[in-house]
DRENVEX-474370 format. One record per residue (C-alpha): residue number from 1; residue in three letters; x, y, z. Coordinates in steps of 0.25 Angstrom, whole numbers. Layout:
BEGIN
<node i="NUM" aa="ALA" X="X" Y="Y" Z="Z"/>
...
***
This chain:
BEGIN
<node i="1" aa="UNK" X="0" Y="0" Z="0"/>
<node i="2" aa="UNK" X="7" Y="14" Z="-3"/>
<node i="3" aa="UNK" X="7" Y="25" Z="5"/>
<node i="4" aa="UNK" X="-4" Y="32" Z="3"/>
<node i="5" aa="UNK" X="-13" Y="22" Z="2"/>
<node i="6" aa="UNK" X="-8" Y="18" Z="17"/>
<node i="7" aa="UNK" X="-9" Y="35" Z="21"/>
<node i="8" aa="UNK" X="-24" Y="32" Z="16"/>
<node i="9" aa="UNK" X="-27" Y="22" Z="25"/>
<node i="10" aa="UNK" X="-22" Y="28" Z="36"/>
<node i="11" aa="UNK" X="-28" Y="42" Z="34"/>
<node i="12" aa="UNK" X="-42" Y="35" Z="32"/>
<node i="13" aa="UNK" X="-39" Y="25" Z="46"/>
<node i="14" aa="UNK" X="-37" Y="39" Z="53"/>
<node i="15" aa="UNK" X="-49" Y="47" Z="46"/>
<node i="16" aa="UNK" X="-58" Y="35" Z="48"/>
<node i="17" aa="UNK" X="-54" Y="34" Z="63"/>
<node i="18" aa="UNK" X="-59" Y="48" Z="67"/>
<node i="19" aa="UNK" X="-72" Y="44" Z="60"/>
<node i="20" aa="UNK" X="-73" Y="47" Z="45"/>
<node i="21" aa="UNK" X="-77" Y="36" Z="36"/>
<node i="22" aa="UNK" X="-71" Y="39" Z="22"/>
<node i="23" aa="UNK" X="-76" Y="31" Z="13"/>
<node i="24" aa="UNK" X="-77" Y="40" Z="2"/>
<node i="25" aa="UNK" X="-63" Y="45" Z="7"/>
<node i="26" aa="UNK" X="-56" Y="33" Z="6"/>
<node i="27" aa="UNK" X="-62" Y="30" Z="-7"/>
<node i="28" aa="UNK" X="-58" Y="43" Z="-11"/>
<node i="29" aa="UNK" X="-43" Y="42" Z="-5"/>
<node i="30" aa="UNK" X="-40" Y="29" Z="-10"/>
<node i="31" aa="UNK" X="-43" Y="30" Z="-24"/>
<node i="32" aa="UNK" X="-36" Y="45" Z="-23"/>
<node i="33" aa="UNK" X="-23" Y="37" Z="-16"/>
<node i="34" aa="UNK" X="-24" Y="26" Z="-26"/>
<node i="35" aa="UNK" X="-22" Y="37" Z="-37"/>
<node i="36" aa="UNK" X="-11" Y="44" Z="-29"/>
<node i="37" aa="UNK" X="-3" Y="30" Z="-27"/>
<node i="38" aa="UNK" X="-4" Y="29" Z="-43"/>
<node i="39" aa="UNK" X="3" Y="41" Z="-45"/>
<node i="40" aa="UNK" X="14" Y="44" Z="-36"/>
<node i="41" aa="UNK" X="9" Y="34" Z="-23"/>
<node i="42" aa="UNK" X="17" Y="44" Z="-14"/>
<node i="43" aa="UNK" X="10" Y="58" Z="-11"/>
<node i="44" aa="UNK" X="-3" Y="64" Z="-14"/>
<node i="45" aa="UNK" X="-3" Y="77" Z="-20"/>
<node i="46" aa="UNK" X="-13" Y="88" Z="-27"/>
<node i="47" aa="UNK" X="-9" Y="82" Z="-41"/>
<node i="48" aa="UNK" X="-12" Y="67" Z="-37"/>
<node i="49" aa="UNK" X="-26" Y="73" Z="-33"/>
<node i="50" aa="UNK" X="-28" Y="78" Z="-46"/>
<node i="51" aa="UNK" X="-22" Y="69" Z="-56"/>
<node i="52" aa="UNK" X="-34" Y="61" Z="-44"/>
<node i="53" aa="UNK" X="-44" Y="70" Z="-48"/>
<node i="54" aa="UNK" X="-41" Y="69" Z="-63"/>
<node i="55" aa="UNK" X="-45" Y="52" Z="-65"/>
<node i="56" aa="UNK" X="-52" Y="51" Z="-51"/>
<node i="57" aa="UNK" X="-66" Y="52" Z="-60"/>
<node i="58" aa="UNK" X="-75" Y="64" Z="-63"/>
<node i="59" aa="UNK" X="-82" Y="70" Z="-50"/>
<node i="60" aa="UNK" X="-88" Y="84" Z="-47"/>
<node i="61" aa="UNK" X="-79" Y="95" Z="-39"/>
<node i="62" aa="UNK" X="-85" Y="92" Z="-28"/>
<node i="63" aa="UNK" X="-82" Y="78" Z="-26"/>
<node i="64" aa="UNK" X="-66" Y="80" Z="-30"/>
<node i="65" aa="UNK" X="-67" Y="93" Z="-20"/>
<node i="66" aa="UNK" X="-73" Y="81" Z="-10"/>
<node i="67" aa="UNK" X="-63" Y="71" Z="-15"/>
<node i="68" aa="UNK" X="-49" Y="83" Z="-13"/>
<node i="69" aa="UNK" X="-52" Y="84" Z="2"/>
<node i="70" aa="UNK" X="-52" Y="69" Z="4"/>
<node i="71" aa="UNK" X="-40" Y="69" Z="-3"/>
<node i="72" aa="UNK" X="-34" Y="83" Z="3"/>
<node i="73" aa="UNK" X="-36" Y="75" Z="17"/>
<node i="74" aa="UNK" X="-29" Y="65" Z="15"/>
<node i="75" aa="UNK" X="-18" Y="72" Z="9"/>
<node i="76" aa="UNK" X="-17" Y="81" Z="21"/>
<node i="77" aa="UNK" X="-15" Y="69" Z="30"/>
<node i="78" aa="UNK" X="-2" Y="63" Z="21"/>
<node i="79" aa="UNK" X="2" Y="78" Z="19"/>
<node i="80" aa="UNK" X="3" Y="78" Z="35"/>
<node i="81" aa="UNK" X="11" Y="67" Z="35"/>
<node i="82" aa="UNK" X="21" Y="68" Z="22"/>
<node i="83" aa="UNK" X="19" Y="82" Z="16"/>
<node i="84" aa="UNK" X="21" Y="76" Z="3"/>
<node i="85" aa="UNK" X="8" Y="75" Z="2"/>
<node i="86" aa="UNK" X="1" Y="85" Z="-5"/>
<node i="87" aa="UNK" X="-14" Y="90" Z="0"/>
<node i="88" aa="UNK" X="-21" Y="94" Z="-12"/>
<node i="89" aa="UNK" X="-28" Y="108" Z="-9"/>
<node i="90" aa="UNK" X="-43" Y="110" Z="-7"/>
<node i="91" aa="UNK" X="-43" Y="119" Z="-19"/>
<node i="92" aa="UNK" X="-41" Y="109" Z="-30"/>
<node i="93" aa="UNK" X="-54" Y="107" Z="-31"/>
<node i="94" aa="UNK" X="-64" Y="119" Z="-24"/>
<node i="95" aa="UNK" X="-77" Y="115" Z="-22"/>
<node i="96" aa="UNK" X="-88" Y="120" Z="-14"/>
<node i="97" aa="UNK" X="-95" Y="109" Z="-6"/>
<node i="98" aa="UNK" X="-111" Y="108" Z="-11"/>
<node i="99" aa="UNK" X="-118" Y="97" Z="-4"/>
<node i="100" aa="UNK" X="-127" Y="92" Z="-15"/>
<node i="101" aa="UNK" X="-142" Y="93" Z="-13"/>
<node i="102" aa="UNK" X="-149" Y="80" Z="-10"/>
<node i="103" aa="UNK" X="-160" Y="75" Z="-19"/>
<node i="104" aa="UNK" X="-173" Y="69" Z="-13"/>
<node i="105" aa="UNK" X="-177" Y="57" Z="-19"/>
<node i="106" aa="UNK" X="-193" Y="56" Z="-22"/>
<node i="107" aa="UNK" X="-198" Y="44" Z="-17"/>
<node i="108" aa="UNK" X="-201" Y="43" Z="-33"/>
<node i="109" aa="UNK" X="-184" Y="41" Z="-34"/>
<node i="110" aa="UNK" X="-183" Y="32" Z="-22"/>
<node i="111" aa="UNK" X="-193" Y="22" Z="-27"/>
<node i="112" aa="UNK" X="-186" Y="23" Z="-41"/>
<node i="113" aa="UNK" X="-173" Y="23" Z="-34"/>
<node i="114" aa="UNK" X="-176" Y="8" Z="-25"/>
<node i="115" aa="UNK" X="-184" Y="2" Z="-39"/>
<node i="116" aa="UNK" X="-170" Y="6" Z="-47"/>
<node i="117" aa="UNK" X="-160" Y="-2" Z="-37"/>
<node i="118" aa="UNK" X="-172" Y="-15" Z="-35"/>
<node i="119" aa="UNK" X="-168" Y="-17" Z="-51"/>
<node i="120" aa="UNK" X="-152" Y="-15" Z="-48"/>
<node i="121" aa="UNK" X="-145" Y="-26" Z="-56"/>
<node i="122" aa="UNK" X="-138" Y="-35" Z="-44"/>
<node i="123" aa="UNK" X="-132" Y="-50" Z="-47"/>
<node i="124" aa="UNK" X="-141" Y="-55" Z="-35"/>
<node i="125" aa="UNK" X="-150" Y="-44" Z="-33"/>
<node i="126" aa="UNK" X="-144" Y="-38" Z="-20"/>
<node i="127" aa="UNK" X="-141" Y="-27" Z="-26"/>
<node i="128" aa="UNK" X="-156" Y="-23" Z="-30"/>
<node i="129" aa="UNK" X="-160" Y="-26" Z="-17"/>
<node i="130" aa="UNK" X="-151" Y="-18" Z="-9"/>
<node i="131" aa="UNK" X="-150" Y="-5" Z="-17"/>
<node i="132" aa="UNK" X="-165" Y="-5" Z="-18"/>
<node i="133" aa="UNK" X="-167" Y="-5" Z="-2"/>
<node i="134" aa="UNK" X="-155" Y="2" Z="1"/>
<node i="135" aa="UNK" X="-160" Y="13" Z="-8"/>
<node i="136" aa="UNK" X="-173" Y="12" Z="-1"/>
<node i="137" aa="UNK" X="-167" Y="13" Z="14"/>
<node i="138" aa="UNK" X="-160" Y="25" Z="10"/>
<node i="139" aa="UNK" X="-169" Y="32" Z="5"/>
<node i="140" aa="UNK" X="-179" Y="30" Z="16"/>
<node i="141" aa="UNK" X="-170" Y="32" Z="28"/>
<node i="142" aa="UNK" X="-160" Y="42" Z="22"/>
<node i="143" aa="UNK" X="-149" Y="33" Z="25"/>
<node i="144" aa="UNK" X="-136" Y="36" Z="19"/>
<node i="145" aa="UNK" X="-131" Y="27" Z="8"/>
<node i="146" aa="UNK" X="-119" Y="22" Z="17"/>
<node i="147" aa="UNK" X="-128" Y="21" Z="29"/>
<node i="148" aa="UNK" X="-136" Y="10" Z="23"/>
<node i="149" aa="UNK" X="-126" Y="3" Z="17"/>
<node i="150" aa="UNK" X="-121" Y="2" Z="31"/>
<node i="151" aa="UNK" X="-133" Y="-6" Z="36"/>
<node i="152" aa="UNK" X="-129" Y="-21" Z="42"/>
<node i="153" aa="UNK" X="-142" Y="-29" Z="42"/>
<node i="154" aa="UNK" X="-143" Y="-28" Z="56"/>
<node i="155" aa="UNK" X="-144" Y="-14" Z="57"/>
<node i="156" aa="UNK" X="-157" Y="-15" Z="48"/>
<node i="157" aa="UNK" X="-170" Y="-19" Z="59"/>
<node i="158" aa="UNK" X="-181" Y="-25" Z="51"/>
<node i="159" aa="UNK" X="-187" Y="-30" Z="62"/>
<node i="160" aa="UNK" X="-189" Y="-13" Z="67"/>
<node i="161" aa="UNK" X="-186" Y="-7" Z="54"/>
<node i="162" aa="UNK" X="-174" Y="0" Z="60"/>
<node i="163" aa="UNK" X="-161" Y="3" Z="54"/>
<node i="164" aa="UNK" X="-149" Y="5" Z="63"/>
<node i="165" aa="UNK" X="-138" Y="13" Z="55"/>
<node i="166" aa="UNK" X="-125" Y="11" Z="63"/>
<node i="167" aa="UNK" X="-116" Y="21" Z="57"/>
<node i="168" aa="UNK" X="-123" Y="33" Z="50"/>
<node i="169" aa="UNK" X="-118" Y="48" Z="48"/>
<node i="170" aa="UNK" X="-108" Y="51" Z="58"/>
<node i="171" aa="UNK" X="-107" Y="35" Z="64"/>
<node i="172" aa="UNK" X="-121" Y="39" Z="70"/>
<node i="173" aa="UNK" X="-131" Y="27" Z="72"/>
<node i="174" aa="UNK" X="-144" Y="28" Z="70"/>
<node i="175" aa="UNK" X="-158" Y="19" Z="69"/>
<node i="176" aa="UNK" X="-169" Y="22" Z="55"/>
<node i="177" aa="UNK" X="-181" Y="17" Z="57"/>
<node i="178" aa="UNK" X="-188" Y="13" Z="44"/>
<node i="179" aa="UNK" X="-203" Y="11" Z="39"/>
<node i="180" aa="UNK" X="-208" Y="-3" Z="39"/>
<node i="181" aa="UNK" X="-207" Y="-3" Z="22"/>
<node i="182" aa="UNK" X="-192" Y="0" Z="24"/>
<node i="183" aa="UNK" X="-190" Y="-12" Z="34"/>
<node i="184" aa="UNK" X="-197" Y="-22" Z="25"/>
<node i="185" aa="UNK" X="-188" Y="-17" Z="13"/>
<node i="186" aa="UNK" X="-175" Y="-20" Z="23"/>
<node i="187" aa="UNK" X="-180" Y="-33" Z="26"/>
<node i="188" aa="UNK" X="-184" Y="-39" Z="13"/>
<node i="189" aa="UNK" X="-169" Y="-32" Z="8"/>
<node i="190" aa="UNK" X="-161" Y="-40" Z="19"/>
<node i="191" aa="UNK" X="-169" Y="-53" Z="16"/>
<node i="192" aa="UNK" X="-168" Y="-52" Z="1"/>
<node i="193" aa="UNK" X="-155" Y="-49" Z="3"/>
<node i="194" aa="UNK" X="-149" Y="-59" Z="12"/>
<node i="195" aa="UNK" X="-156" Y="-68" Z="3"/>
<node i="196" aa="UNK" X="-149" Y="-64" Z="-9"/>
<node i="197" aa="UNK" X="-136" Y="-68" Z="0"/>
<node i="198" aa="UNK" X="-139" Y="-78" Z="5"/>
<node i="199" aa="UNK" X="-133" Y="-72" Z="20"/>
<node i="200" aa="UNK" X="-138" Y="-63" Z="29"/>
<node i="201" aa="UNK" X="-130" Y="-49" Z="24"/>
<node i="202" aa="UNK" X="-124" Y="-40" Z="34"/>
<node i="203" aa="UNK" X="-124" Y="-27" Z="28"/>
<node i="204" aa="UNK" X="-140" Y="-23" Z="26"/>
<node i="205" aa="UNK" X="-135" Y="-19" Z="10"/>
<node i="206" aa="UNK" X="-128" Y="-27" Z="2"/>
<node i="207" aa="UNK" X="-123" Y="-29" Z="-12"/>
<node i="208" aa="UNK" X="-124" Y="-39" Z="-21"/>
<node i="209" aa="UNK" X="-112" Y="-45" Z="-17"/>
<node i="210" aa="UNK" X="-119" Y="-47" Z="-1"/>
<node i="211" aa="UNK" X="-109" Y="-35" Z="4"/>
<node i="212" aa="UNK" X="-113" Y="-22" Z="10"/>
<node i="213" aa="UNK" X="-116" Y="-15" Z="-1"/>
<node i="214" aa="UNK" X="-106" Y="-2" Z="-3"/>
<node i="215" aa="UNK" X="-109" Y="12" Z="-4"/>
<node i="216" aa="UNK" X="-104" Y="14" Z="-18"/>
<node i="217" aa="UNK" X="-112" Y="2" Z="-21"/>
<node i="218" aa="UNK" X="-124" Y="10" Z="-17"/>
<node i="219" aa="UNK" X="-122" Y="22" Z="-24"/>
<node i="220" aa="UNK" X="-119" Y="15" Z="-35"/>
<node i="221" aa="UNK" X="-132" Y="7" Z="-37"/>
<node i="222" aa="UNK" X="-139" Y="20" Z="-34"/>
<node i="223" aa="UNK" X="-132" Y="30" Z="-43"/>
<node i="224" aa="UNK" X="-130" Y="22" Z="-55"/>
<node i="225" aa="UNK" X="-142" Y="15" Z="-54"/>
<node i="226" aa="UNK" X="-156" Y="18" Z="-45"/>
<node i="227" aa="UNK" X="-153" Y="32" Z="-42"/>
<node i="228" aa="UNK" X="-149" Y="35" Z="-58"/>
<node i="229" aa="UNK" X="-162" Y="27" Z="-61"/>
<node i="230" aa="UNK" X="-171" Y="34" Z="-51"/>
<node i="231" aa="UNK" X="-167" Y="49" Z="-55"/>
<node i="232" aa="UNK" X="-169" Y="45" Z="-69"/>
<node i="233" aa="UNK" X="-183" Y="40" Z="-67"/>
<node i="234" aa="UNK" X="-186" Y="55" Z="-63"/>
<node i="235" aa="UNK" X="-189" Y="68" Z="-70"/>
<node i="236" aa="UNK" X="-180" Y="81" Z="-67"/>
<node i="237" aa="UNK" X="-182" Y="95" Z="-72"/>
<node i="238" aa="UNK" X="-169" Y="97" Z="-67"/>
<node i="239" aa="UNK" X="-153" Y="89" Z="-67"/>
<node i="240" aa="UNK" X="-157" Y="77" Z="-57"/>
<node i="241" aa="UNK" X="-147" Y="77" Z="-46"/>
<node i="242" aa="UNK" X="-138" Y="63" Z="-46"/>
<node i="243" aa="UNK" X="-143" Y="51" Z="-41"/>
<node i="244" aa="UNK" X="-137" Y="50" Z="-28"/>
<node i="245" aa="UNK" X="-138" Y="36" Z="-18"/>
<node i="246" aa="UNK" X="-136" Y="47" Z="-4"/>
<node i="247" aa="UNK" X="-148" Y="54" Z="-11"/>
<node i="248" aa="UNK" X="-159" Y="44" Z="-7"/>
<node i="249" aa="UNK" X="-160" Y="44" Z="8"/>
<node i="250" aa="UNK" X="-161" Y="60" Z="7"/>
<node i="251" aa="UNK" X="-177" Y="58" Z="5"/>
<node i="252" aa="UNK" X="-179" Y="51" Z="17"/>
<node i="253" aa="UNK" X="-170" Y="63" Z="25"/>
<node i="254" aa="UNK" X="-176" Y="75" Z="17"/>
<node i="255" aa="UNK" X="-191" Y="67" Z="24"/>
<node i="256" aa="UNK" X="-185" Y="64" Z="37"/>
***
């Protein structure tokens, strides 16, 4: 393992022990590193970042802006240990931060969106199954994409219709009651699904493969495929805004 590839891993062991998660950093980091490593494997440096930039893939100036600081961070850590490490300034991409404004789902989009992910493709029919009802969860309890994805069956009471989210925003714990609909559709997902595997499953969503499923595996099901297939289905007088998976749960907040 090189160098910065082992500073990686020690500067993400340090953040993650104060408290920070970092998926998206790490993902981030790691590709940026892998890059770095190819072309000198020693330093990080304002030009490394930018010959980065250059074949990364096309992104707006906000997500690079975003995607400078993770990298201006970690290149302040290794500049405060071997000052040959450059720390690309904040103005090599300006960007004002605008928090996008969230769009409401009808319940006209909903339905279209959980009809779109029943007809998914899927080797075994798991994948149908679980994007449909995860969809519908979310978008009835406002759960967070990685949130429900971070269910264990356990933590799903059929019995009570109680959902007990272990680790939400800020590591908080916190119990969601749901409607007697919703606990049916929980129930009839987990014994379709641990019949389809022939095993009891562990993590309440699964892939076709019987593991957890991922995060980019969600996303990916819903903006390639039901969200795409749901905003389509409806008439704009205007530019739609892009489908997005963290969009669904905002109709069950913006009625909460």
């Amino acid at each position: 393992m090189s160098t910065l590839s082992q500073e990686l891993d020690r500067y993400l062991s340090i953040r993650r022990s104060l408290g920070y998660k970092l998926s998206t950093e790490e993902r981030i980091l790691r590709k940026f590193v892998a890059f770095a490593e190819r072309e000198n494997g020693e330093s990080v440096s304002t030009a490394i970042f930018l010959r980065w930039k250059d074949v990364f893939g096309k992104a707006n100036k906000q997500t690079w802006a975003h995607r400078l600081g993770m990298v201006r961070l970690f290149a302040q850590w290794l500049h405060s240990m071997d000052s040959k490490h450059e720390v690309p300034p904040r103005s090599l991409i300006p960007s004002r931060i605008r928090r996008p404004h969230p769009y409401i789902y009808s319940e006209d989009d909903i339905r279209r969106i959980v009809e779109v992910a029943a007809e998914l493709p899927s080797i075994n029919g798991i994948r149908a199954l679980t994007c449909s009802t995860l969809f519908g969860l979310i978008a009835v309890t406002g759960l967070r994409v990685s949130e429900a994805l971070s269910l264990d069956a356990a933590d799903i009471d059929l019995e009570n219709g109680v959902v007990t989210l272990r680790q939400g925003k800020l590591g908080k714990a916190r119990l969601l009651p749901v409607a007697d609909c919703t606990k049916t559709r929980l129930a009839d997902y987990a014994k379709e699904r641990d019949r389809l595997l022939g095993v009891a499953s562990t993590a309440f969503f699964v892939s076709d493969r019987g593991e957890r499923l991922t995060d980019c595996g969600a996303r990916y099901n819903f903006d390639r495929e039901a969200g795409k297939s749901a905003r389509s289905s409806t008439q704009y007088s205007y530019e739609p805004p892009a489908p997005r998976s963290r969009s669904i749960g905002h109709r069950a907040l913006a009625r909460a």
